[in-house]
N, C-alpha and C positions, 0 to 999 in steps of 0.2 A: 499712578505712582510717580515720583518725582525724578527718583532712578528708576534705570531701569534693571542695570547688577546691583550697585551696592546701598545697604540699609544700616543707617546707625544701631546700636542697641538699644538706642532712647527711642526711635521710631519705628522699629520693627514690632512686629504680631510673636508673642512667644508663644501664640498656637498654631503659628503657622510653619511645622516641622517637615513637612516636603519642603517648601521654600528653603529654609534656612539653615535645615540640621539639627539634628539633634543637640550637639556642643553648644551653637549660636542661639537657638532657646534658651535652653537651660542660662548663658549669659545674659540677655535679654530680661528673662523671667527677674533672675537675682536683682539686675539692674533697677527692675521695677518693686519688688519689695524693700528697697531702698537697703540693701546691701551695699557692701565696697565692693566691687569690680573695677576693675581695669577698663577706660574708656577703648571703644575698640567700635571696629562695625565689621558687617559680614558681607561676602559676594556670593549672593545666589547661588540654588541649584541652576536656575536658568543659564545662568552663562557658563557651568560646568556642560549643561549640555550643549551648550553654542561651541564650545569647547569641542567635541566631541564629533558635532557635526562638518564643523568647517576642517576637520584634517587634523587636529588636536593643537588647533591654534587658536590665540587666546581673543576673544572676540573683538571686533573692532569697535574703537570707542571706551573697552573696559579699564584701562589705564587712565584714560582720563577721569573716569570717575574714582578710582581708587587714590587719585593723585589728589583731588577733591577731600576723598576720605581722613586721607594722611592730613592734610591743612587743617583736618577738624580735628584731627587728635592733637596736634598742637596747638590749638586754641586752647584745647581741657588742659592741657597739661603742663604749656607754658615749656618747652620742650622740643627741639628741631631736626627733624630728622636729616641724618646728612653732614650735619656740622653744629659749631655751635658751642657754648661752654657744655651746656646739658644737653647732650643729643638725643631724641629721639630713638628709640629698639623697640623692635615691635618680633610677633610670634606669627608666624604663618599657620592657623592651624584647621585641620580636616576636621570634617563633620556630617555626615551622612542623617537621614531621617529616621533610623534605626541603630543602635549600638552595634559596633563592629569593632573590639575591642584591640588596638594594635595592627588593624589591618591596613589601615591606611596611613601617609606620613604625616608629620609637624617639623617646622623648622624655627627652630628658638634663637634669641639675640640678633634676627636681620636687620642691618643697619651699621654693623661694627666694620671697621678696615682700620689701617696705622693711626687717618689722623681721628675720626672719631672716639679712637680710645682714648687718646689725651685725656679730651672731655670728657670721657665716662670715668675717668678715674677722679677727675674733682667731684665728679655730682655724687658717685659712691662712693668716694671715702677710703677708696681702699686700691692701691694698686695690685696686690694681690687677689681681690675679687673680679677686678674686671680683667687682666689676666689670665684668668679662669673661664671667664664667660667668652673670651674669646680664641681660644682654646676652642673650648668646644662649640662654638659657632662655628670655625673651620672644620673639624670634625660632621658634623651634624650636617652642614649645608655640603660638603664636600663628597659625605656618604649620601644622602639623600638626593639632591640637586646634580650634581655631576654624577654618579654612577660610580664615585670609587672606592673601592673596593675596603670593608671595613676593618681587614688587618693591615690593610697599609694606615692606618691611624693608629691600632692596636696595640702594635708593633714598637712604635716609637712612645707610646706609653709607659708602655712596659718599661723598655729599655730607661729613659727616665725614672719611675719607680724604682729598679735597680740602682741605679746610679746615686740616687740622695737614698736610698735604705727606708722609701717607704712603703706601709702598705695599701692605706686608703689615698681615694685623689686629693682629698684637702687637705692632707702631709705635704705634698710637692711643693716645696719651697718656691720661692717668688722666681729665682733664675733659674729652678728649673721648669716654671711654666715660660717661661720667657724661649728659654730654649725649645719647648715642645713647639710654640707657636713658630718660629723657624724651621723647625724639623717639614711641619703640618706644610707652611708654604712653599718648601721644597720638591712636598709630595705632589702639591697643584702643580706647579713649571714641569715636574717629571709627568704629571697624568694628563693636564691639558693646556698646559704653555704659560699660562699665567694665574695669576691670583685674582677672582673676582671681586675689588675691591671699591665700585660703584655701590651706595648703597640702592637707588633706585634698580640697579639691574638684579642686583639681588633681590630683591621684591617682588620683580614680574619673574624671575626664575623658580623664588620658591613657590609664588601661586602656582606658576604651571605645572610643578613638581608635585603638588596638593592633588590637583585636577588630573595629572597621569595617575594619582596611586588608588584611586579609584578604581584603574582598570588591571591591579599589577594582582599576579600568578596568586598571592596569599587572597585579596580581596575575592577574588573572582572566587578563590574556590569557597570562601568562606562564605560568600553567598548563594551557592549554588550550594553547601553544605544544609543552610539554616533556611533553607528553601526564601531566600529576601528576593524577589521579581522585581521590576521595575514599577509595580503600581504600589508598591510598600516604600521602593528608596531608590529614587532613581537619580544617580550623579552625586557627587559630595561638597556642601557649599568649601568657600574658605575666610574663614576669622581672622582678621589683622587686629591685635589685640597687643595695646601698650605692655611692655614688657616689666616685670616688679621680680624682684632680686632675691632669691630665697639664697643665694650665696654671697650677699654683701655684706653680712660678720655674723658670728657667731650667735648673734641674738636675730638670727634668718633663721629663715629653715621652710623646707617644701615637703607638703605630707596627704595624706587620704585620708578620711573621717565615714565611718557610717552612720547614721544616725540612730541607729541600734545594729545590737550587734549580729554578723552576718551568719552565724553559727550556730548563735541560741535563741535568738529572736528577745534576748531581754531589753531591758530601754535603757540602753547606755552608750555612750560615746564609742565607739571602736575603730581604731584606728593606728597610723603609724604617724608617723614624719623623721624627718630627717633636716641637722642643721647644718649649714653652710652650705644646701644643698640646690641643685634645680634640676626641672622637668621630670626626664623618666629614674631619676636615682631612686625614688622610693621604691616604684616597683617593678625596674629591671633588676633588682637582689644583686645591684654588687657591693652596695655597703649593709651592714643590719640597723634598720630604722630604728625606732626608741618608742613605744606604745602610747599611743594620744593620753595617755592620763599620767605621763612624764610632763606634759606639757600643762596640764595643769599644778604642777610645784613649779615650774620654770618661768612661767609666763599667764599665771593666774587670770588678768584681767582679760589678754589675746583668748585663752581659754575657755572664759564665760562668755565673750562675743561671739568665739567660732560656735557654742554649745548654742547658743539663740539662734544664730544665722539657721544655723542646719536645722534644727527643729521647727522655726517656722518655715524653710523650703517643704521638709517631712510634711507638714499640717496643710499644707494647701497645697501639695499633689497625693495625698493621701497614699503617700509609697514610703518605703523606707529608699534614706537615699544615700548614695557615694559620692563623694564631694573632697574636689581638688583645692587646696590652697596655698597660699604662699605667704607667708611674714618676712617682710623686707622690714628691718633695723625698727623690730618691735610692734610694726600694723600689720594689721592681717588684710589682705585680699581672698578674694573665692575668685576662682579662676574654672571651673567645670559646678554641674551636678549632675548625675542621671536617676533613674533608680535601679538600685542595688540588687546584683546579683548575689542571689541566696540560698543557704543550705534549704530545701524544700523545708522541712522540720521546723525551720527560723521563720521561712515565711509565713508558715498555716498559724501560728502562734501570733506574730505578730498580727498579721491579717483579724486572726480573734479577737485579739488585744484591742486593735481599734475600735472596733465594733464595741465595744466593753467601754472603751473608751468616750465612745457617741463620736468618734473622729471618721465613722465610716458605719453606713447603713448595712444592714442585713446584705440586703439585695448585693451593694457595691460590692461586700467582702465574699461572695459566692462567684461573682462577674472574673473578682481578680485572680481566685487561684485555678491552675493551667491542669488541666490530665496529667500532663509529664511530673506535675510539684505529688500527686499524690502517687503516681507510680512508685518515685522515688523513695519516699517516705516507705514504702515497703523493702526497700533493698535490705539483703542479709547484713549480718553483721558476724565479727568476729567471736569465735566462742571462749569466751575468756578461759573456762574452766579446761578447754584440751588445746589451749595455743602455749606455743614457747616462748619462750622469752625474746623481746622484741631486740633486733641487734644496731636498731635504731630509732629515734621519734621526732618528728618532724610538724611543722603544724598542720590538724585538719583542715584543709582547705574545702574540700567535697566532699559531700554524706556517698557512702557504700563501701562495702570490704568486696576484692576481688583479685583473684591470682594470675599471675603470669607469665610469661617470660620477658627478660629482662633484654632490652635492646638500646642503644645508646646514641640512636640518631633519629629522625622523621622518616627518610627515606628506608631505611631498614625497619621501621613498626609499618611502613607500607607495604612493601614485601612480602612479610613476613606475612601481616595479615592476607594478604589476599591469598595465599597459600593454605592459611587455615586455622592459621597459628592464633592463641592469645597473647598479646603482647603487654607489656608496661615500659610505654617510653621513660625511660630516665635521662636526668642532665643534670647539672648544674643552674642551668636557670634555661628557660623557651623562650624564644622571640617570637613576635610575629610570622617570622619565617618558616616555625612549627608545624603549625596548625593544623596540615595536612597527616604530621602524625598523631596529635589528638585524635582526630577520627577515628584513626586506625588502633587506636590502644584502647584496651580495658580500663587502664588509669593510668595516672601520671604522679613520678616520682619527682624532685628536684634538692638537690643542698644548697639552693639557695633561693631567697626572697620570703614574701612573709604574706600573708593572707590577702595582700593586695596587690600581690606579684601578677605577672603576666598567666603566670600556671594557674594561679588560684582564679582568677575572674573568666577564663575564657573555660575552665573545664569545668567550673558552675555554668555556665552558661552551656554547656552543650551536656551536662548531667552524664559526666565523666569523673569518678573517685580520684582523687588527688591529695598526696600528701607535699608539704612542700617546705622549704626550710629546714632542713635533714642535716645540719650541720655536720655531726659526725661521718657524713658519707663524703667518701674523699673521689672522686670520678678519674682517672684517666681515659681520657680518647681515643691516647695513642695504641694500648692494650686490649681496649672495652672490656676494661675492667673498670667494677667499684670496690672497695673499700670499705667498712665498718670494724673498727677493731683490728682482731685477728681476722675476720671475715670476708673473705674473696667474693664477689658475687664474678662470674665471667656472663658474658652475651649470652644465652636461654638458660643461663639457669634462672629455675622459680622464685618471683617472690610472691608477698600476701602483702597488701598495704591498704590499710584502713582506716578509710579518710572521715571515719567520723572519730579515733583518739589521736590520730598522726601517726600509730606503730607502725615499724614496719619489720616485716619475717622473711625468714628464707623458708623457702615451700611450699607448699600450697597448705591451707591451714584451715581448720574446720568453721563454717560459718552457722549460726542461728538467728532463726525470724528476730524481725526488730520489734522494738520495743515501745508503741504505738504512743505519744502524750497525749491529755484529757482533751485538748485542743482540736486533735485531728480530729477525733469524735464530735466534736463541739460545732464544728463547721458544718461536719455530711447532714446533724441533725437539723442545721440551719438549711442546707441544703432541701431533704426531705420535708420540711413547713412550704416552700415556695412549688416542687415539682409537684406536675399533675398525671406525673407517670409511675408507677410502680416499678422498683428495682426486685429480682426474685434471682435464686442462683442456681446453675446447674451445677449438681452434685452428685455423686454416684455414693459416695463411702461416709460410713459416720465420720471419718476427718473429713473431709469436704463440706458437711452439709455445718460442724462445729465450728471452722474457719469462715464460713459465710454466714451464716449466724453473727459469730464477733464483728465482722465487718460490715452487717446492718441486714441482712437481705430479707426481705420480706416475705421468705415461702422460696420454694424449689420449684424453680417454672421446670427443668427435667430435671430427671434421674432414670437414668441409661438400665434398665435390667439386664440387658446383656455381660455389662461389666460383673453379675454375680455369677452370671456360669462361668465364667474365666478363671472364679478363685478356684487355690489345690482342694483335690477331693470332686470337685463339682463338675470339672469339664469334663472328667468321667463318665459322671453319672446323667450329664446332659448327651454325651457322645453315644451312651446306650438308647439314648430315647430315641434319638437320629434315627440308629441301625437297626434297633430291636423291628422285627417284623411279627413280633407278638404282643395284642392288646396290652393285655394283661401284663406282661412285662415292661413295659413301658410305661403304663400307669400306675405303675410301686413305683419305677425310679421319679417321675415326675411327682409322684407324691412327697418320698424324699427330698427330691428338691426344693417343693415350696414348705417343708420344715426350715429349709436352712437360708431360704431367703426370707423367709415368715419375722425370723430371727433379726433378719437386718433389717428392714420396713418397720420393726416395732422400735430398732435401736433409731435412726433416723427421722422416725415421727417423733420421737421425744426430744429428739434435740430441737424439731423446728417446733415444736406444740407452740400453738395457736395460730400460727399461719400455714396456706396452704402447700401439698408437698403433690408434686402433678409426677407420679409415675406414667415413665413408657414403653407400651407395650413391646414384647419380642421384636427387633427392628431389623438385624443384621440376616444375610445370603447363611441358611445351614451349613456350608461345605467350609464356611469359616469355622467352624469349631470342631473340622474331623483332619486328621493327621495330613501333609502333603502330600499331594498327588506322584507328585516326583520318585519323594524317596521311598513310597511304598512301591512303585513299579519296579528301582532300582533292587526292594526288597523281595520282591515277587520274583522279578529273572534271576536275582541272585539264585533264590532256590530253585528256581526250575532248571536253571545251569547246575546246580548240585545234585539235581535228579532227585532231589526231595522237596516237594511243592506242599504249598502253605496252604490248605483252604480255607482257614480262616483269614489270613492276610488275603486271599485270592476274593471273597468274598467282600472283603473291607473294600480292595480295590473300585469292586463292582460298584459297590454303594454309593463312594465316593463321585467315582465316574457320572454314575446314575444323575447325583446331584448338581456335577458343575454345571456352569452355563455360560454360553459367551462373553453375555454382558449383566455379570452379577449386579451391578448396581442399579440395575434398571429391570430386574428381571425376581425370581421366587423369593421374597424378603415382605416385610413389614405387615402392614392387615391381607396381603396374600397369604401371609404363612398361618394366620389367624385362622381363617377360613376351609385353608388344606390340612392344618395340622391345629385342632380347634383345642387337642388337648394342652398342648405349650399353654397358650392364653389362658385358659380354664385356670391352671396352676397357677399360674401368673396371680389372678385374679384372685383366688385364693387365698393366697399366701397375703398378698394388701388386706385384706378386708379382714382375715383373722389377727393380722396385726395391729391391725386398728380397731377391733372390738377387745382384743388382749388390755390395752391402753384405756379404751374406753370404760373398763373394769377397775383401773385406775386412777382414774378419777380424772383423766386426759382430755385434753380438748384437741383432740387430731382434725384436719381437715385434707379431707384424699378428694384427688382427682384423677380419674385416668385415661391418658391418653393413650389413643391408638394410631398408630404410623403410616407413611407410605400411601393414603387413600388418594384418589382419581375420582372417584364415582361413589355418589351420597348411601347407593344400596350397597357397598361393601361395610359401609357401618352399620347401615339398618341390618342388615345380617351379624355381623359381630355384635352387633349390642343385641340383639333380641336372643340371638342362639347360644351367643359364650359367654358374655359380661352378665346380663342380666340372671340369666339361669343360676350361674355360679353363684351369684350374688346370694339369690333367694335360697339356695341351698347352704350357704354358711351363715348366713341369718337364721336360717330355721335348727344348723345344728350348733347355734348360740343361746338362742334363744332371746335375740337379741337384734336392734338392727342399727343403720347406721347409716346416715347422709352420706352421699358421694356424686361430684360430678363426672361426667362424660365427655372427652372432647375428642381433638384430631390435631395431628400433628401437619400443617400445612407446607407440602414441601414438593407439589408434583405442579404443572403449570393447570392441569386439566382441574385440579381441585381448586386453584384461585382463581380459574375461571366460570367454576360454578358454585362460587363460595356461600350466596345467595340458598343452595337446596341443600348445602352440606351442611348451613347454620339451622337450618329448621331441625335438624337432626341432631345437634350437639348444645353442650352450655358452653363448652368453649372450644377458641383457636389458637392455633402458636405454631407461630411459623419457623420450619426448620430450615432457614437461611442456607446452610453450607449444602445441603441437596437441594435446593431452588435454585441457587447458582449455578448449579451443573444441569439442570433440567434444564433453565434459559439459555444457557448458553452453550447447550451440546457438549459441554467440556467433562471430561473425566478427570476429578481436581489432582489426582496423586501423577497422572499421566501428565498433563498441560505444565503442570509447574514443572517437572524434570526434564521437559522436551523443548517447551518455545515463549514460556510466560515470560520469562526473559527478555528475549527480543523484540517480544509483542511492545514490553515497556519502555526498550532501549530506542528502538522505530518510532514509540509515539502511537502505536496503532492501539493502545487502553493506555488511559492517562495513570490509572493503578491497579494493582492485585482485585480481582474481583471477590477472594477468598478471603481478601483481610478487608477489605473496605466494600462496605455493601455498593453494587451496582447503581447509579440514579437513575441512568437512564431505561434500562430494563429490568431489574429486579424489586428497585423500590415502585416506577411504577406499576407494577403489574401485582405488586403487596397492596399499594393503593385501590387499584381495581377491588379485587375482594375484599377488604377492608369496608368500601364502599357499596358492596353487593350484600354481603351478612349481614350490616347493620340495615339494609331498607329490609328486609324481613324481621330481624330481630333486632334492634337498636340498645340494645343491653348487652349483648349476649359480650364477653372477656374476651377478649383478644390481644394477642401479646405475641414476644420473639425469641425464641431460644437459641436457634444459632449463634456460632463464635461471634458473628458480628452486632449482638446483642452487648458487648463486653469493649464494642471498639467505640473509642469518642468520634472519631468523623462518621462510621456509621450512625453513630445516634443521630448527630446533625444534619444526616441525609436523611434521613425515617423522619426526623422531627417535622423536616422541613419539608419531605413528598407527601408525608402518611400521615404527620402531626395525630392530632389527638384523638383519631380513630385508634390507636394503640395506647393500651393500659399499661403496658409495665414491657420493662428488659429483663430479660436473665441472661446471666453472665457467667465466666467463671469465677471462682468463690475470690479468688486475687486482683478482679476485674470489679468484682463488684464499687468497692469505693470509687474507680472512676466514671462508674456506671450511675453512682447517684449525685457524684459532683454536675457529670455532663447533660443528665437530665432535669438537673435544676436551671443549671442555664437556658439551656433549650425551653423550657416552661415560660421564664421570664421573660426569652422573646415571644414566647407566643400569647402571652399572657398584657404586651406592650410595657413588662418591666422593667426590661434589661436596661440598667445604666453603662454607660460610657466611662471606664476606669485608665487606670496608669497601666501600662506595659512594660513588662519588668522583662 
């Protein structure tokens, strides 16, 4: 390389985003599709971390190539920095290899002092605009670069505004920016003795200032929030970029564009701008921008150019993209592009649309969208029909309705939450300085800025509900109090704000399921052509098994039987079967009960008709379904202290007693209870197979499986299937008169059964591993204990990199699935094999199975609300395994 810090834009790689940043590609790129940019070059991430290394001093040598740099952009521009009739201003600006939106700083107009302006005010025309630009060049370099403090600029704005009676900053008459600019140089001699009025010392101060904000309290945590390590973004380049005038007249103007729009994903310009305006006024919200399709009456032909520009950036990163510009005295510049943070809802549509388009393959548009984009798209929504009247509206920024308490700073939504609280940060507009209470809040409120504010891009991006531009919300500080109307909100009280219409409510307010487009569908179906895994759902209740259904699921890999002795009327008459110490009596109530589960097995197969529905057998310790041990003793001495004794509480006691057991979880439950207590199962059994011949009379295409729980050892099934399943079987066939396919499996959840997965497949048609009891078998842990006691710590130490209860194990759970996986199929190479546990439903589980156990496993089940991300993440995972997965844009 020629340098070895700094690369023009004409010479750099715009795929080379570690190198250079994110901001300085995207420059680069535009540079190359023969856009207008601003001539500029970039300094390495390299010498950020040179930076870094040597004490946070700026590398040696790096000034002379920047000084290099500078030479070259007066060549382009004919332009001298320093002096000169036309001087030379340039942008100092940060750029990381991943979007970190506000986290880091920029310093605009570097280059300006007394005599410079001279000459800036011939080259633009306007003594009033440069004025302006130096104004806040002292502001900007004075808060960023020096450290001082930004009411001491604030301050004297104000007072200013006062003074000439205005209210926006390009009201301020020409002497009173003249005076600001005095006031501002005041404030340097009072902060640090003098005015830094070298333009080269300004240059090496605001790269360093670039290079420190990389490591300052918002970056850091923001990175450690969005989990960004050093092999994703390490260090932040910095862009020295000719500087172009969006406030040198009224025919300026500096604005955001998206290339469709971020909300609805339709294909239109979306956007704002602002004239007379530069840098962050469009979307720090302190003036109201004018919507990009003002700007096509005003400036037609800038209009059609910006509309091309941006469309072919869109077309050859095959992303929807956010794109900064500037119009100095009628030309437009592009000065950014990334791609576009967006309502999930926007993206899956668009993502389609491409495709539809032939602008993006099958394959690409499955690569691009993320788990978190389809979670999303299921967030509640507001229930129109029992909400009140909203006491304000503000624009959607971010898709979800959700309630809170209202708190009116960062550090107080921190607090607040860690305590327990739900909170909704409100303000007037967020800085970067925020971000820490994003986290912490449910959503985020603001009355001011517009859909490309700081609120709106950073709480899309961390899939945080946001309403923002809230005009009629009048905020004071000094109170924490807001304002609507007559409407006091104070510090906790509730609101509702629903950032998919901008409303917003006082109280908490009723939500319902959203309202899914043809689109989302349109994708998972794209999804399920490419995966070579089956998605199936756990369900216990006809609504569970109808909402997974809707949501694609291929068959019910479980459905929990336990969940029906629970309903009222049932626990009852399960609680007699327990106690009864009479055959006979025990086999009426068990009879009852598979009338009344008969009922819901035949409601459930109908819903899933034609795919398979895998019931499981009785799983749960008995002494779970008989009263507490406690309060019946409390109830027993009560009366024997009353010198009138219960015998039948006294007797309940016993049974109870009888029953517990140390370590239920590992002890009288699952095909143990089969075996000891063959009637449960028999009923069980029953109650399926009459349901499904009921159906089968119907003209139904039911497909049952049933699994049996808890097994170690291959002869506790050869005994439950010979003595209870099959028995049962043959006697409700015979008083059918009638018969009916069904398979046979086992629920794999004990180590000793994946250890001899090989004799327990000779014996079964299928397997399914029940993850959440495998994790506690490998890992000795008792999941309800470990999490309240030390899981915690374990993660905080570093001693497990994560939950082993939400994200499947690699190195001991999925191997040792592997193993048996790899043991059943050399006997039976057919035989179904699949995963029911929770972590059948989590996306990084999937990509650990995909990747340990890969295609020895048929299918996920999941929860029925899990399942869409269950069929997006197993298509991806196919297409890697399959060598098809493409390389896409990172939104």
């Amino acid at each position: 390389m020629a340098r070895k810090y700094v690369l023009t834009f004409e010479e750099a790689n715009p795929d080379d985003v570690k190198l250079l940043g994110g901001k300085a590609t995207s420059l680069v790129l535009m540079t190359r599709l023969g856009l207008p940019v601003p001539p500029g070059f970039t300094i390495t991430t390299v010498a950020c971390k040179e930076y870094y290394k040597s004490g946070e001093k700026l590398p040696e040598g790096l000034m002379d190539e920047v000084i290099e740099g500078v030479r070259y952009l007066e060549s382009k521009t004919g332009r001298k920095f320093g002096g000169g009739d036309t001087p030379l201003l340039v942008s100092v600006r940060s750029g990381a290899a991943v979007s970190m939106p506000g986290m880091m700083d920029t310093v605009l107009n570097v280059g300006l002092n007394d005599k410079t302006l001279q000459g800036f005010i011939k080259f633009i025309g306007s003594e009033h605009a440069a004025y302006d630009a130096y104004r806040r060049f002292l502001a900007m370099f004075g808060r960023i670069v020096l450290g001082i403090p930004e009411e001491e600029f604030n301050k004297p704005l104000d007072e200013i505004k006062r003074k000439y009676g205005v209210k926006e900053d390009p009201e301020i008459p020409l002497q009173g920016l003249k005076e600001l600019v005095d006031l501002y140089k005041q404030v340097y001699i009072r902060r640090v003795g003098k005015v830094i009025d070298d333009p080269w010392e300004q240059l090496r101060l605001s790269i360093d200032a670039v290079f420190k904000s990389w490591n300052s309290p918002r970056a850091k945590f923001y990175r450690e929030a969005n989990k960004i390590t050093p092999d994703i973004a390490d260090c932040t380049a910095a862009s020295v970029v000719t500087m172009v005038f969006g406030n040198a007249d009224w025919r300026s103007a500096t604005g955001v564009v998206f290339s469709r729009n971020p909300a609805t994903g339709e294909d239109e310009l979306y956007g704002e701008y602002l004239p007379y305006a530069q840098g962050e006024d469009v979307v720090a919200g302190i003036r109201t921008p004018k919507p990009i399709s003002e700007l096509k009456k005003e400036m037609p032909e800038v209009y059609q150019q910006l509309y091309e520009g941006v469309k072919k950036i869109e077309r050859y990163k095959k992303a929807v993209q956010d794109v900064e510009f500037t119009i100095e005295k009628g030309k437009l510049w592009f000065l950014q592009t990334r791609n576009a943070k967006m309502n999930p809802l926007a993206m899956i549509k668009v993502t389609v649309d491409m495709v539809k388009q032939n602008w993006m393959t099958k394959e690409e548009a499955i690569m691009t969208i993320k788990p978190q984009h389809i979670l999303q798209v299921l967030y509640p929504r507001i229930d129109e029909a029992k909400a009140p009247k909203p006491i304000v509206k503000g624009i959607a920024a971010s898709p979800g309705a959700v309630s809170g308490q209202a708190v009116f700073d960062p550090d107080t939504a921190v607090e607040w939450a860690k305590a327990g609280k739900r909170v909704i940060l409100v303000r007037e507009e967020t800085k970067p300085d925020d971000v820490h209470g994003f986290y912490a809040s449910v959503g985020i409120l603001t009355s001011r800025g517009g859909a490309t504010s700081h609120a709106a891009v950073v709480a899309r991006a961390i899939g945080r509900p946001a309403v923002v531009g809230a005009e009629g919300l009048k905020i004071d500080y000094s109170t924490r109090t807001a304002k609507a109307g007559d409407v006091v909100i104070k510090e906790g009280d509730w609101l509702t704000i629903d950032g998919f219409t901008g409303n917003v409510y006082v109280g908490q307010v009723s939500t319902i399921e959203p309202k899914l487009p043809p689109e989302f569908y349109e994708l998972l179906d794209m999804a399920d052509s490419v995966s070579v895994f089956g998605v199936k759902a756990n369900a216990d209740t006809p609504e569970d098994a109808t909402i997974a259904r809707r949501f694609g699921a291929k068959g019910i890999g479980l459905l929990r039987t336990e969940r029906m002795f629970r309903a009222p009327g049932r626990l009852e008459l399960f609680r007699s079967v327990i106690l009864s110490t009479n055959a006979n009596e025990r086999r009426d109530a068990l009879n009852k009960l598979a009338e009344l589960m008969r009922r819901d097995f035949e409601e459930i197969f109908e819903i899933m008709e034609g795919y398979p529905v895998t019931v499981r057998l009785f799983d749960p310790p008995l002494h779970e379904f008989l009263p507490n041990v406690e309060e019946l003793v409390a109830e027993v001495t009560r009366a024997r202290t009353l010198g009138r004794p219960d015998p039948e509480k006294e007797a309940l006691l016993a049974r109870v007693r009888a029953l517990m057991e140390a370590n239920p979880m590992m002890g009288h439950r699952g095909v143990r209870l089969g075996i000891t207590f063959p009637d449960i199962y028999m009923a069980q059994v029953k109650a399926i197979l009459e349901a499904a011949l009921e159906l089968k009379k119907r003209g139904k295409n039911v497909q049952v499986q049933i699994m049996i729980p808890q097994v170690s050892e291959y002869k506790e099934l050869e005994y439950v299937i010979n003595n209870v399943v099959k028995p049962t079987a043959e006697e409700v066939f015979k008083n059918y008169g009638d018969r009916i396919d069904f398979k046979i499996g086992t629920m794999m959840e004990t180590v000793r059964a994946s250890l001899t997965a090989d004799k327990i497949a000779s014996v079964v048609d299928f397997m399914s591993f029940g993850t959440n009891d495998l994790t506690q078998a490998v890992f000795s842990f008792s999941r309800d204990d470990v999490e309240n006691k030390f899981m915690s710590q374990y993660l905080n130490l570093g001693i497990l990199p994560y939950d082993p209860f939400v994200t499947i194990d690699r190195d001991g759970v999925a191997k040792l699935m592997k193993i048996a996986v790899d043991l059943a199929r050399s006997v039976k190479p057919n035989i179904e094999i699949g995963i029911c546990g929770e972590h059948g439903g989590d996306a990084d589980s999937i990509r650990i199975l995909a990747e340990v156990v890969g295609r020895g496993l048929d299918y996920f089940s999941a929860s029925p609300y899990r399942v869409p991300v269950a069929r997006l993440v197993t298509a991806q995972e196919s297409l890697k395994i399959l060598g098809r997965a493409p390389k896409v844009a990172e939104y």
